[in-house]
VOBA-1610 file (N, C-alpha, C; in pm, whole numbers, padded with zeros to 5 digits, always signed):
BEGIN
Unk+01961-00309+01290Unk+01819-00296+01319Unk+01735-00368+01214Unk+01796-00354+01056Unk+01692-00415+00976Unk+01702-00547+00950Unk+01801-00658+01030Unk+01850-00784+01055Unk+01791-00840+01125Unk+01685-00722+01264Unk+01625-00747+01384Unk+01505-00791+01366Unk+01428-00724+01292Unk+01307-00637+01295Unk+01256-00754+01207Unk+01123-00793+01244Unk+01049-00870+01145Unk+00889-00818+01120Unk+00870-00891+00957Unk+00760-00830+00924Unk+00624-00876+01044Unk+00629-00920+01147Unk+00542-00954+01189Unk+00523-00870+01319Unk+00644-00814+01311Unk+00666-00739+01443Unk+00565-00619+01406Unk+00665-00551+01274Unk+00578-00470+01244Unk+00430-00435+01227Unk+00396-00552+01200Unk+00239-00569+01200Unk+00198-00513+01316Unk+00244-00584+01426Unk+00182-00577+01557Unk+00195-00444+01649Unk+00325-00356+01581Unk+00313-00254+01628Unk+00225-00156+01544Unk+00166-00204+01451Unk+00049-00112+01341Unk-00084-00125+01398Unk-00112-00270+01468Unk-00236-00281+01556Unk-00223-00226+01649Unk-00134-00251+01774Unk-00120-00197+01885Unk-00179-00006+01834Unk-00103+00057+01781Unk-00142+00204+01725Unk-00299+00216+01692Unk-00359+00143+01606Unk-00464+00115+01562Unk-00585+00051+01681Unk-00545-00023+01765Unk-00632-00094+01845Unk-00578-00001+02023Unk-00493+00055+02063Unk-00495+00081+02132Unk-00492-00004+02302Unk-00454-00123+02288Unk-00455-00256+02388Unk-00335-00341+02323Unk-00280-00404+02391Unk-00181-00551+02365Unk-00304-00630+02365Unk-00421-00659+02423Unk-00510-00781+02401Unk-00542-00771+02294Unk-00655-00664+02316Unk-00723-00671+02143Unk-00617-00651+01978Unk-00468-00589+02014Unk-00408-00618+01939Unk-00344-00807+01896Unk-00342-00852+02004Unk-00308-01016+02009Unk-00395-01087+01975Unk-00522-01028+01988Unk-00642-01120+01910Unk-00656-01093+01805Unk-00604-00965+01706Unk-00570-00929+01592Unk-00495-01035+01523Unk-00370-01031+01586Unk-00289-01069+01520Unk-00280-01253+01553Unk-00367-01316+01621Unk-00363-01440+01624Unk-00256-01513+01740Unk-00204-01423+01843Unk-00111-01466+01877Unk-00154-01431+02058Unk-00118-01499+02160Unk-00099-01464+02301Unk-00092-01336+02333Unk-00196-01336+02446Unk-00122-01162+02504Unk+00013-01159+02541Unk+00091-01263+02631Unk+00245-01275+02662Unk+00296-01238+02555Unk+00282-01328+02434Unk+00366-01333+02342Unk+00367-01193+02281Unk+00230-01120+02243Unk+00263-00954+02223Unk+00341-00846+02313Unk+00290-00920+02405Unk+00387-00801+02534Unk+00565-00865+02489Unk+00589-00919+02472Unk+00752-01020+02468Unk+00773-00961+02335Unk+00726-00930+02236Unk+00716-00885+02080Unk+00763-00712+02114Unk+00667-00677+02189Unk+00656-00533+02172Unk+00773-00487+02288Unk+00833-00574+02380Unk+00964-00579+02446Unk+01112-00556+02366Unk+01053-00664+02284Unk+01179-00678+02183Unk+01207-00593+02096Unk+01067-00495+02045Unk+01127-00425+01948Unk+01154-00291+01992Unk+01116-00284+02089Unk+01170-00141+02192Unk+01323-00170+02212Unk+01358-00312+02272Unk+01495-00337+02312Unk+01567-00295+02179Unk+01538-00351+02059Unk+01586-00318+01920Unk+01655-00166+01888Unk+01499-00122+01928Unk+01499+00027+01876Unk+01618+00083+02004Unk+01607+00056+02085Unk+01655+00126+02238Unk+01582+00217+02247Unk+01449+00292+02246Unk+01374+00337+02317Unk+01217+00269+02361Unk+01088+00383+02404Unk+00987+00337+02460Unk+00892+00425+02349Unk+00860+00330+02317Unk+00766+00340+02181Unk+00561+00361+02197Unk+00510+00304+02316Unk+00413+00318+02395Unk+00392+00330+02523Unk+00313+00460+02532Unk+00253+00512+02663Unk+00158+00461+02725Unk+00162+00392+02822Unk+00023+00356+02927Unk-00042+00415+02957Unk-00193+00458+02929Unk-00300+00552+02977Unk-00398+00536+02983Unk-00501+00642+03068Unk-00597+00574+03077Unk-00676+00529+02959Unk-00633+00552+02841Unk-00769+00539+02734Unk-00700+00390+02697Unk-00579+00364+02740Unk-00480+00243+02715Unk-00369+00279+02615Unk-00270+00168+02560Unk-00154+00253+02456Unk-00183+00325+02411Unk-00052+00442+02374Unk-00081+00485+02304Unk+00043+00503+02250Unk+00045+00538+02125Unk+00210+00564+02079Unk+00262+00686+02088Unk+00378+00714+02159Unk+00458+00844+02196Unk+00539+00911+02030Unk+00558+00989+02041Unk+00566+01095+01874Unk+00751+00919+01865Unk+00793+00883+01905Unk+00931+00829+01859Unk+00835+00681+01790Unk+00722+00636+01884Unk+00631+00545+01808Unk+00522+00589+01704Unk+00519+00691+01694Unk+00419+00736+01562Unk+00483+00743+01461Unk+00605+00777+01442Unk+00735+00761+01339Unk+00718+00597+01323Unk+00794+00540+01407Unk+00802+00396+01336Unk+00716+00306+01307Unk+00611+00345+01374Unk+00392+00291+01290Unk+00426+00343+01138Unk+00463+00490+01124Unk+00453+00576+01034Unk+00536+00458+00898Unk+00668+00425+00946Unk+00738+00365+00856Unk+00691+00177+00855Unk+00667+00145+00955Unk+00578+00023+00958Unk+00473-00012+00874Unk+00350+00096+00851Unk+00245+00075+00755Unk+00322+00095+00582Unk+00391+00207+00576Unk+00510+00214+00475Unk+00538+00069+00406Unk+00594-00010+00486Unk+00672-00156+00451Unk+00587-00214+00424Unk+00449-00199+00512Unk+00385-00319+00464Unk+00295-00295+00354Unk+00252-00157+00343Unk+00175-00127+00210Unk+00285-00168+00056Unk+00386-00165+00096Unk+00500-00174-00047Unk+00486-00341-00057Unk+00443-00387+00038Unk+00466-00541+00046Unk+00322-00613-00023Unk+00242-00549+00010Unk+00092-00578-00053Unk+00122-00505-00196Unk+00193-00396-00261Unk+00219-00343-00398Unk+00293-00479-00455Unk+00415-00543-00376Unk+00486-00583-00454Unk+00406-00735-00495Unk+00309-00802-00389Unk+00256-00909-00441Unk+00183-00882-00540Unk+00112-00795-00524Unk-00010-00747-00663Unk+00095-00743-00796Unk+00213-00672-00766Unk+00325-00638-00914Unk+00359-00773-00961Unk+00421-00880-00834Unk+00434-01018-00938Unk+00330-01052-00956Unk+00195-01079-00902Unk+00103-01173-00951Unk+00076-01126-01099Unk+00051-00994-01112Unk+00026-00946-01257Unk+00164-00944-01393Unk+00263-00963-01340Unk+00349-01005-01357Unk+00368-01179-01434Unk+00310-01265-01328Unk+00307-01430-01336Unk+00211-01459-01405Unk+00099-01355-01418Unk-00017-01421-01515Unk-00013-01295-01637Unk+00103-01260-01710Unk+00099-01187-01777Unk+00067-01079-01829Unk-00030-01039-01728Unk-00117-00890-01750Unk-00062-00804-01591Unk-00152-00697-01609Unk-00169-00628-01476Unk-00051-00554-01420Unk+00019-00571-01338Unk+00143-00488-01281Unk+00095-00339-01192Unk+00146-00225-01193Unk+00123-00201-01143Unk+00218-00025-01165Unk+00175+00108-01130Unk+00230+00221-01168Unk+00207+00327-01054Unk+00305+00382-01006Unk+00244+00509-00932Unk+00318+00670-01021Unk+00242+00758-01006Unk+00238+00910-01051Unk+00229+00992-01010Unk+00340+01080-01011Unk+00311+01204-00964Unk+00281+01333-01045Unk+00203+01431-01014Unk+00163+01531-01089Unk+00157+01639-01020Unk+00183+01783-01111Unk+00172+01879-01029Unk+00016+01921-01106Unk-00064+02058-01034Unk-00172+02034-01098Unk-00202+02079-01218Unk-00126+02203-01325Unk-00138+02239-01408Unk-00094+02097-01538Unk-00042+01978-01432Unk-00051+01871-01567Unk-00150+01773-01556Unk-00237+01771-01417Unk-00348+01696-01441Unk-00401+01680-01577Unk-00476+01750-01680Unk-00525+01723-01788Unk-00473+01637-01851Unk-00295+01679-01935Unk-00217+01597-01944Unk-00208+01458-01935Unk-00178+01467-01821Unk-00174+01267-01736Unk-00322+01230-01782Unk-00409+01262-01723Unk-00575+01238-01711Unk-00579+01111-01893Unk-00551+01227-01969Unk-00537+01155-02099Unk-00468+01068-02183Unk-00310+01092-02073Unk-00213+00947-02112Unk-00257+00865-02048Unk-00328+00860-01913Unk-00341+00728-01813Unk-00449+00687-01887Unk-00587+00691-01980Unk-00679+00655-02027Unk-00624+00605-02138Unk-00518+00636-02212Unk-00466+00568-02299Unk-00396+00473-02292Unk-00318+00442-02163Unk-00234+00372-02072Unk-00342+00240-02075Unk-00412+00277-01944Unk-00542+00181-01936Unk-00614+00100-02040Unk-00667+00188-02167Unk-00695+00126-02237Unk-00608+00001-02333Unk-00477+00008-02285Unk-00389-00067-02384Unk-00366-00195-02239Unk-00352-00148-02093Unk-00323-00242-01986Unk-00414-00252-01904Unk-00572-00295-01904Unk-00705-00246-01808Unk-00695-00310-01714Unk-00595-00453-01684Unk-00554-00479-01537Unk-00471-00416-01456Unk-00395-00291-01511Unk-00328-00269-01401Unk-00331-00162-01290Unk-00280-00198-01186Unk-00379-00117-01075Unk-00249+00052-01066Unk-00328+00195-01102Unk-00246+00306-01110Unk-00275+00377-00981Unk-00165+00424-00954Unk-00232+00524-00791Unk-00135+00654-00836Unk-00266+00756-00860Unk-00187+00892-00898Unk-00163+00978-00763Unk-00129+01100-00754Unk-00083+01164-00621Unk-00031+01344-00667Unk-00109+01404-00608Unk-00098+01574-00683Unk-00074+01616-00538Unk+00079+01682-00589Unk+00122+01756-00545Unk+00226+01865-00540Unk+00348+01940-00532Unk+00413+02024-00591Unk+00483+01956-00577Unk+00611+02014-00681Unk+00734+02002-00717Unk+00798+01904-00657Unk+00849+01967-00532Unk+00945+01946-00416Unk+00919+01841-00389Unk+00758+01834-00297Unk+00732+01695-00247Unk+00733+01605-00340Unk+00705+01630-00470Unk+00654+01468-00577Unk+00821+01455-00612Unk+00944+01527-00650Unk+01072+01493-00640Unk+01108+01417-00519Unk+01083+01459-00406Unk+01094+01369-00287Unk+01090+01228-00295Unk+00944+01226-00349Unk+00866+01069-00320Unk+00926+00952-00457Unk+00952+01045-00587Unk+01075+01001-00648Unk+01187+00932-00646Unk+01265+01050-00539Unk+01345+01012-00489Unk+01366+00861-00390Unk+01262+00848-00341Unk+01214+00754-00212Unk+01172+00645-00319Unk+01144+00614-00430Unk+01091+00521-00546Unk+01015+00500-00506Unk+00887+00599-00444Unk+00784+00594-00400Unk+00655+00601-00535Unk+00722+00699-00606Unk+00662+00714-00760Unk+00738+00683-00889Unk+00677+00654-00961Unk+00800+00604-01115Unk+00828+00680-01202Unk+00719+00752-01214Unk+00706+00881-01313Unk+00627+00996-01251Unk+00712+01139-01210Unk+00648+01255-01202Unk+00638+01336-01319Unk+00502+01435-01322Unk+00524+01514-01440Unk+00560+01687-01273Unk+00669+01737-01309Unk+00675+01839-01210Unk+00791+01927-01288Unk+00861+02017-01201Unk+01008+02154-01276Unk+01080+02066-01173Unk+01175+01996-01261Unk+01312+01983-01134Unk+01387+02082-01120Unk+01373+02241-01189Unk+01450+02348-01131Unk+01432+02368-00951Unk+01328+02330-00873Unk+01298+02325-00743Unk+01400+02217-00696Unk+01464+02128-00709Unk+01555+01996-00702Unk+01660+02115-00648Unk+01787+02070-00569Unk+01892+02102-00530Unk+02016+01975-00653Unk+01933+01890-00694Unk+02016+01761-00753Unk+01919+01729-00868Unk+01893+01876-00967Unk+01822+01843-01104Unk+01920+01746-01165Unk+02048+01716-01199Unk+02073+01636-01270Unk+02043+01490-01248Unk+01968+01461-01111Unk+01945+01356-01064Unk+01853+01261-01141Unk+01793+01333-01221Unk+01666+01289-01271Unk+01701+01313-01458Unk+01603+01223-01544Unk+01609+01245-01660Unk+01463+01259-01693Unk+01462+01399-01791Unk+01331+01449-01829Unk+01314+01463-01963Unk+01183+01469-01993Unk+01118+01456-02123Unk+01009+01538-02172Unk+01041+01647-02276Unk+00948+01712-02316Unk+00930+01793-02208Unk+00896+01950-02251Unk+00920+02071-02188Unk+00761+02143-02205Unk+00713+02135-02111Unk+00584+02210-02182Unk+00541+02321-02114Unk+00461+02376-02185Unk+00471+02561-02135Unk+00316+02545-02116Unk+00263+02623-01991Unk+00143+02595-01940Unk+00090+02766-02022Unk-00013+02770-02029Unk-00092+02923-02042Unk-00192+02911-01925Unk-00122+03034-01918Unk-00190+03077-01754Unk-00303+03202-01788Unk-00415+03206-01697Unk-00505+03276-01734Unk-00585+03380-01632Unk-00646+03445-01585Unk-00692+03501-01474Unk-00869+03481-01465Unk-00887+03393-01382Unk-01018+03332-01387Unk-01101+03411-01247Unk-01232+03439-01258Unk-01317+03459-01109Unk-01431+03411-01126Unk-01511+03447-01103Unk-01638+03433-01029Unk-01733+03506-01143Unk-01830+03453-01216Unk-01886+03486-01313Unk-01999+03633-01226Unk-02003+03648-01072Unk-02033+03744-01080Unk-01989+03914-01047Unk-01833+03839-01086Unk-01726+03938-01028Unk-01797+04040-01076Unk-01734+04163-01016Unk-01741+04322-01051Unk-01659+04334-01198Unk-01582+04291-01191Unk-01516+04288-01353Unk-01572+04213-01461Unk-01645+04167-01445Unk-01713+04024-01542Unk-01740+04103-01711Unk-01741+04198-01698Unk-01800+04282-01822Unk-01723+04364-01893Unk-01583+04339-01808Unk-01445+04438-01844Unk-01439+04403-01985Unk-01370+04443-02098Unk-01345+04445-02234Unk-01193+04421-02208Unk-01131+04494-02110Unk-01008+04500-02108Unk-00919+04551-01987Unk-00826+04463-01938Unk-00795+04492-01830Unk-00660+04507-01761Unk-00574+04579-01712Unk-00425+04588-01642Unk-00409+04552-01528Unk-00303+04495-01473Unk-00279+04495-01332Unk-00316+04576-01225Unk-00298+04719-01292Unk-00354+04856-01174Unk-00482+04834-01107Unk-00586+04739-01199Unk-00717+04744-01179Unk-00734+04632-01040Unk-00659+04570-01068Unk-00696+04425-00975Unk-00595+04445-00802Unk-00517+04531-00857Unk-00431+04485-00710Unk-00565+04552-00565Unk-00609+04562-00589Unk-00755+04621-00432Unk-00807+04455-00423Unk-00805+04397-00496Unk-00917+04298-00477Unk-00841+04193-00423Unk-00899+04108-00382Unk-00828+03971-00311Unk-00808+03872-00338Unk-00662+03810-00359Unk-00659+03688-00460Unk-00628+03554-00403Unk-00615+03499-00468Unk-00592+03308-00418Unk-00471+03275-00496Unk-00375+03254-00440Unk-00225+03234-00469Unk-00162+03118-00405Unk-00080+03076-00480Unk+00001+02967-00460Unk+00124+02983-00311Unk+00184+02918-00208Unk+00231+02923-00170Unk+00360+03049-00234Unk+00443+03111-00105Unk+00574+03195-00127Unk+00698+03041-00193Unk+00778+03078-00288Unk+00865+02976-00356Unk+00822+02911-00470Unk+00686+02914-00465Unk+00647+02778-00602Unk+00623+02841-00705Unk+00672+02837-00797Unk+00673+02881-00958Unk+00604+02911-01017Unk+00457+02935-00961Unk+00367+02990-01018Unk+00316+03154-00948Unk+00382+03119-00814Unk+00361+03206-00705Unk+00465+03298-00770Unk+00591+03249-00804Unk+00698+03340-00855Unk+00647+03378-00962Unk+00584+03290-01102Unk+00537+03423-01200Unk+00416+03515-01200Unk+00336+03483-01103Unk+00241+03572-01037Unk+00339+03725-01031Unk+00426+03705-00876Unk+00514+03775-00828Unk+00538+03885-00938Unk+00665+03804-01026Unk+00711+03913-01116Unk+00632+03974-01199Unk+00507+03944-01246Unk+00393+03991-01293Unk+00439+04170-01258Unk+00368+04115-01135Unk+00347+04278-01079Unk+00473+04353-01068Unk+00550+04258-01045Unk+00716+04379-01013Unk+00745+04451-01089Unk+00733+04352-01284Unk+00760+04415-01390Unk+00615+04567-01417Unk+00516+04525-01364Unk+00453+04641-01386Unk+00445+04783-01262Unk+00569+04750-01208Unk+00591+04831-01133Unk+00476+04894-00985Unk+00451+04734-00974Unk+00313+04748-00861Unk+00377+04619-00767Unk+00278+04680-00617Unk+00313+04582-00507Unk+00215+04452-00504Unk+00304+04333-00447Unk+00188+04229-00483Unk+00059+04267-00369Unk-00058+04208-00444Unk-00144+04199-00333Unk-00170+04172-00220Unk-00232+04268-00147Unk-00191+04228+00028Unk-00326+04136+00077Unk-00268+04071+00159Unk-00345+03962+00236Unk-00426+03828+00154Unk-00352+03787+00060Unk-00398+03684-00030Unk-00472+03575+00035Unk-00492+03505-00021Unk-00546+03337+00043Unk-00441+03263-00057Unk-00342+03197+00053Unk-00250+03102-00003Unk-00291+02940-00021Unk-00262+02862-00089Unk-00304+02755-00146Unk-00247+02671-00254Unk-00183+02581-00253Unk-00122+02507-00354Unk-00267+02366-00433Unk-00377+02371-00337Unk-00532+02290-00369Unk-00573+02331-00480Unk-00587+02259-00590Unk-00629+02268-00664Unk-00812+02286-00638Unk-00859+02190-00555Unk-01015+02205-00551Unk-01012+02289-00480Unk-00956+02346-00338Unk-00947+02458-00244Unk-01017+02615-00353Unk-00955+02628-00434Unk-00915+02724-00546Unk-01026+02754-00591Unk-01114+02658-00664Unk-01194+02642-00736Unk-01330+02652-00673Unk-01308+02532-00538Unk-01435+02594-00469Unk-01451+02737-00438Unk-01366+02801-00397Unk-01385+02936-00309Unk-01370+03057-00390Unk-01359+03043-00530Unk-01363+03123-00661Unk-01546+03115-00700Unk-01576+03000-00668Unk-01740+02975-00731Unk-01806+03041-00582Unk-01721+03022-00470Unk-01852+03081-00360Unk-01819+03246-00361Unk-01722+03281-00363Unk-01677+03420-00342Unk-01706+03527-00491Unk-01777+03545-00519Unk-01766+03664-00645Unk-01663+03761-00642Unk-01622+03792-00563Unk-01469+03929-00542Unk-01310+03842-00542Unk-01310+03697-00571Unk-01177+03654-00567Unk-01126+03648-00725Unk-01039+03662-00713Unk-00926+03670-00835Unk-00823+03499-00815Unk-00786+03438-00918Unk-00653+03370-00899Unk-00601+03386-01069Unk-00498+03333-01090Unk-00436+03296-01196Unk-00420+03128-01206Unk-00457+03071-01325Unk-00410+02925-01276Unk-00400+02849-01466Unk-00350+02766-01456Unk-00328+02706-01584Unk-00482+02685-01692Unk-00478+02764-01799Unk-00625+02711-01882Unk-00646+02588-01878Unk-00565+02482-01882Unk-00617+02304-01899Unk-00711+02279-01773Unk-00658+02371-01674Unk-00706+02316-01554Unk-00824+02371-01531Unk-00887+02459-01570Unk-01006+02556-01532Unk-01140+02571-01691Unk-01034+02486-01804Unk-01096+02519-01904Unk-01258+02470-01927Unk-01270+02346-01854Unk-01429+02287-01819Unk-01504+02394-01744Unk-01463+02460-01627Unk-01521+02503-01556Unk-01569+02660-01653Unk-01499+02728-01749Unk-01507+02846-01846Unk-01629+02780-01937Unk-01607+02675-02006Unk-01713+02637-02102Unk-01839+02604-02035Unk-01870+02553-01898Unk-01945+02503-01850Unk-02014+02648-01756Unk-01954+02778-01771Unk-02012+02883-01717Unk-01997+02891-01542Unk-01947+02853-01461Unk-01915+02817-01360Unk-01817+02901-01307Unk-01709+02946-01391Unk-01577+03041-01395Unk-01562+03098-01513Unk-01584+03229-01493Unk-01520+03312-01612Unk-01340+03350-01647Unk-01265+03356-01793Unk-01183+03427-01782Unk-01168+03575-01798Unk-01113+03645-01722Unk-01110+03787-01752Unk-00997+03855-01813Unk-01014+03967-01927Unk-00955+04006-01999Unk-00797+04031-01943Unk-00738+03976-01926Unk-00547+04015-01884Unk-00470+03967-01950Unk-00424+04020-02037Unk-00257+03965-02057Unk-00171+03915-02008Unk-00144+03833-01956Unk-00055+03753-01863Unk+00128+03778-01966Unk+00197+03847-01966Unk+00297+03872-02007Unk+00439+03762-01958Unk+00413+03746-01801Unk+00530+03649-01767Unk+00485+03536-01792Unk+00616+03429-01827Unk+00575+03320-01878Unk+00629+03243-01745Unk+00509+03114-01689Unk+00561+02985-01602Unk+00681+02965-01693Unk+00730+02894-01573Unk+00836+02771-01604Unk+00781+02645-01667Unk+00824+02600-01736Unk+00764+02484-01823Unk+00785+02380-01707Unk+00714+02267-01734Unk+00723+02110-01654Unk+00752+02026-01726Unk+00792+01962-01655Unk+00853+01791-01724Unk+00817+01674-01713Unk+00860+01584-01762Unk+00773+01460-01763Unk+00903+01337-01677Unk+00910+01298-01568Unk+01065+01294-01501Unk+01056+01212-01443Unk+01179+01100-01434Unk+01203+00984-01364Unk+01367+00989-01352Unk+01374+00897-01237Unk+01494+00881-01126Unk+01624+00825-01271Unk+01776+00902-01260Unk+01853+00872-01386Unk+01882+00770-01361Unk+01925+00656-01459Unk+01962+00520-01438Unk+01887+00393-01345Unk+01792+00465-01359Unk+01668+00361-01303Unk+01587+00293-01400Unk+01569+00172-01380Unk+01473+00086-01531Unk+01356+00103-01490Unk+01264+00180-01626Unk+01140+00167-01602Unk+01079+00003-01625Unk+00943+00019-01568Unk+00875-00093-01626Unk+00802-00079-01751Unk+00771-00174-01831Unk+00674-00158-01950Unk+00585-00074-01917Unk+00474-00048-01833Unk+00427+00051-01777Unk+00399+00237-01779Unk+00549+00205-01689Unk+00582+00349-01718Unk+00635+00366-01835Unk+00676+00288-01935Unk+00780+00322-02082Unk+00631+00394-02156Unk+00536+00319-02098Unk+00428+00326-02218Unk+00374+00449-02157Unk+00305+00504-02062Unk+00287+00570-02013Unk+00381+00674-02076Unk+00519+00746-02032Unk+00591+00818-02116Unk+00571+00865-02242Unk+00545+00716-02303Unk+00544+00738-02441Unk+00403+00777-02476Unk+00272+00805-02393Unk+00144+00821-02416Unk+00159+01005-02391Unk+00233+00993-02276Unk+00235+01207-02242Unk+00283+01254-02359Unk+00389+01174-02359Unk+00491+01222-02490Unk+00395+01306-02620Unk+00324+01205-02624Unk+00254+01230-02784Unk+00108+01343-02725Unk+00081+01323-02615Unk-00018+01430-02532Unk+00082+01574-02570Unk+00215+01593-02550Unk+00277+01746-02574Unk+00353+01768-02679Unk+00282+01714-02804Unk+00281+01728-02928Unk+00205+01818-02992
//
C-alpha cells in the first residue's frame, strides 16, 4: 500500500474531505475532474474499500475515509515540518522541536523553552498538554521529542530514558469567596460535603487525591466534576465559590498572588508521583532537544 499511494493522492483525498465535490476539489488541486475521479478510483482500488459517500450535500467521507484523511493530513503536516527542519538546518539556524507536557510541568517547560528560544529565536516549537498516557503515545509515534510526564502509566517504562525526578507540591485551592476562606485550619472531615474538581479515575493525581481520603479513613467525594483541563479547572473554581480542587502550586501560584484563587489551610500528607523529563531510548536527539534537556535540567535544581 505504501509503494501505491502517492503524496498527491493524498492531497486530493484531504480536499475532496475538505471541499466536499471532485470539481471543486480538481480545481484545488490543479488537475481535471476525470483525472480526480481516476485518482480517487485508484486509491479506493489500493485501499480495497469505498472511502466516499454520494449525497445530497455531495461527498462525503464514510468513518473508513475519515481515518485515512485522518492519516493523510498526518503525512503531509510531517512533510511541511520536515522542509521547515532542513531549511533551518541548510541555513544554519532554526530547526525545529515538539513537547510534550503534563500540566503540573507547564511552569517548568514555560522557563526552559524561553531559555531555549533565547539561545535559538529561529526555531519554530509546538508544545502540546496533555496526560501521561497520551503524551507517551505521541512519543512513541515520534510525534514529540521530549515529554516532561510519569512513565509509571507506560506498560513499556523501560522504553524510554528519563531525567531528573521532580516532586510537585500539591495544594488545595478555591474560590476566594469560599465558605472556608477564613479557616485557620483545616482536615479532610471538613471538605468531603462540598464539591470538588478532580482529575480523571487512573491518573496520578486522581490516585493521590484518592488515597488522601482512604488513609484518613473517609469516602471520596461524591459526584465530583472530572477533568484532566487545566483552564476547565481554573475557570470554574473563579465562577463557582463552593468548588474545591487540589492541583500543583507552580500551576495556580499566579492566580494565589494575584488574589483570584485562594489556598486553603490542608495538609496534603500523600505525596504525587514525581515526573520526568523523557525521550524515546536509543533515539538521537537534535541539538534542540539536547539543549532544551539541558535548560529543564537546571530548571529542577
Amino acid at each position: 500500500m505504501a509503494s501505491r499511494l502517492r503524496l498527491r493522492q493524498l492531497r486530493l483525498l484531504i480536499s475532496l474531505e475538505e471541499l466536499g465535490s471532485i470539481h471543486k476539489a480538481a480545481e484545488a488541486m490543479s488537475i481535471t475532474q476525470p483525472g480526480a475521479t481516476k485518482a480517487l478510483n485508484e486509491i479506493e482500488s489500493t485501499l480495497g474499500a469505498v472511502l466516499f459517500e454520494r449525497t445530497s450535500k455531495g461527498l462525503e467521507a464514510n468513518d473508513l475515509g475519515r481515518c485515512v484523511v485522518r492519516y493523510a493530513r498526518l503525512i503531509n503536516t510531517d512533510l511541511a515540518h520536515l522542509r521547515e527542519e532542513m531549511i533551518g538546518i541548510l541555513q544554519g539556524h532554526g530547526g525545529r522541536i515538539s513537547v510534550g507536557t503534563i500540566m503540573g510541568a507547564v511552569p517548568m517547560l514555560v522557563e526552559g523553552l524561553a531559555q531555549l528560544r533565547a539561545e535559538q529565536p529561529d526555531l519554530s516549537v509546538t508544545v502540546i498538554e496533555d496526560t501521561s498516557d497520551r503524551l507517551l503515545s505521541l512519543l512513541d509515534e515520534g510525534r514529540l521529542d521530549v515529554v516532561i510526564c510519569r512513565t509509571s502509566v507506560s506498560r513499556r517504562p523501560d522504553s524510554y530514558e528519563s531525567r531528573v525526578r521532580h516532586q510537585e507540591q500539591l495544594v488545595l485551592i478555591a474560590n476566594p469567596g469560599h465558605s472556608l476562606a477564613d479557616s485557620q485550619c483545616l482536615d479532610l472531615v471538613q471538605l468531603v460535603g462540598f464539591r470538588w474538581i478532580v482529575f480523571p479515575v487512573n491518573m496520578p493525581m486522581r490516585l493521590t487525591l484518592e488515597r488522601e481520603f482512604r488513609e484518613a479513613g473517609l469516602g471520596f467525594p461524591q459526584y465530583p466534576i472530572e477533568t484532566s483541563s487545566t483552564f476547565t479547572t481554573l475557570a470554574m473554581l473563579r465562577q463557582d465559590p463552593q468548588l474545591l480542587a487540589v492541583m500543583p502550586f507552580d500551576v495556580v501560584r499566579l492566580d494565589i498572588e494575584c488574589g483570584t484563587l485562594i489556598k486553603l489551610p490542608l495538609q496534603i500528607k500523600s505525596r504525587s508521583e514525581p515526573y520526568e523529563i523523557v525521550t524515546r531510548r536509543g533515539v538521537d536527539l537534535s541539538n534542540a532537544a539536547r539543549s532544551l534537556i539541558d535548560f529543564l535540567v537546571g530548571e529542577t535544581i
